[in-house]
C-alpha positions in Angstrom: 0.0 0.0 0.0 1.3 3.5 -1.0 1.2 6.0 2.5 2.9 8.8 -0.3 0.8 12.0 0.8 0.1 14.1 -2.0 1.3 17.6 -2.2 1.6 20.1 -3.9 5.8 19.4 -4.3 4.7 15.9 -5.3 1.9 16.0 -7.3 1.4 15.0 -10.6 -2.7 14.4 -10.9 -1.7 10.7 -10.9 -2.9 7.9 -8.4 -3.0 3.9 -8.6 -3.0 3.1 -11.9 -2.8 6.7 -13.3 -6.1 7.6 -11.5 -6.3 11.4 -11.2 -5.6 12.7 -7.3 -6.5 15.7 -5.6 -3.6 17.3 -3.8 -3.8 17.6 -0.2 -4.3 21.1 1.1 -2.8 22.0 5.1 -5.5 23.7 7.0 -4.3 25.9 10.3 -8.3 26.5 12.0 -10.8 24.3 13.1 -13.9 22.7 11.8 -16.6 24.9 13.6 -19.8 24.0 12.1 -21.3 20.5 10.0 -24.6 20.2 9.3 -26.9 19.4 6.3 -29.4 21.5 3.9 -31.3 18.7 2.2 -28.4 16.1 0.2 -25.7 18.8 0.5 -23.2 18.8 3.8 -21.9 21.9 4.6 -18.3 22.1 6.6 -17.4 25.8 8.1 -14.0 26.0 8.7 -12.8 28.7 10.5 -9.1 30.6 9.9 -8.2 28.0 7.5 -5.3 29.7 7.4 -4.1 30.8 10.6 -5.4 34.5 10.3 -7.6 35.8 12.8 -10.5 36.7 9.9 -10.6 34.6 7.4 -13.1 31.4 7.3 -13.9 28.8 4.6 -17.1 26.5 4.0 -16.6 23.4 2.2 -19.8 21.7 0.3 -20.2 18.4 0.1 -23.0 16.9 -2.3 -24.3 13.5 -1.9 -26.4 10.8 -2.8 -29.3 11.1 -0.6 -30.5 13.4 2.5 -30.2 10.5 5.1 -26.6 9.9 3.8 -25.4 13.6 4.3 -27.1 13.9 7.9 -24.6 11.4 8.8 -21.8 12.3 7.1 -22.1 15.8 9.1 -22.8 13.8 12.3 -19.7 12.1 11.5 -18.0 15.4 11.4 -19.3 17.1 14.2 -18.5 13.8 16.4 -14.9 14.1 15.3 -14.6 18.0 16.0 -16.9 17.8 19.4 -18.9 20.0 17.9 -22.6 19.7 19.3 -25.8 18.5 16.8 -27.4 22.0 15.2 -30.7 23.0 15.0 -30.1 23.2 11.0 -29.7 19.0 11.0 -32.3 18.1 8.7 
């Protein structure tokens, strides 16, 4: 098994078998927020990069409602972030 992480001094868009790869990115913050709007989870990320202002939000589409409600259940247990009142 290849443990190679991608970055961006390594990458070459190429995976197993020439599969194409996303590089990975470093973040500095923390997840704050994960919750889902319908099929769509939505990450907020705050100071991705260190700075005291900045914030991103990551969306994340998927099959089904039921399948993003836990994939941002998922999230929030791994940050200790407690269940929203925007869960659908």
């Amino acid at each position: 098994m290849d443990t190679t992480t991608t970055t961006e001094e390594n990458y070459d868009n190429t995976g197993c078998e020439g599969a194409p790869v996303r590089p990975t990115i470093a973040m500095a913050g923390r997840v704050v927020a994960a919750f889902n709007t319908g099929s769509t989870v939505e990450i907020w990320c705050q100071s991705p990069t260190g700075g005291e202002t900045d914030s991103l939000i990551f969306h994340m589409q998927c099959n089904t409602d039921s399948q993003a409600a836990m994939i941002a259940s998922q999230w929030r247990n791994r940050w200790d972030i407690p269940a929203s009142s925007y869960d659908a």
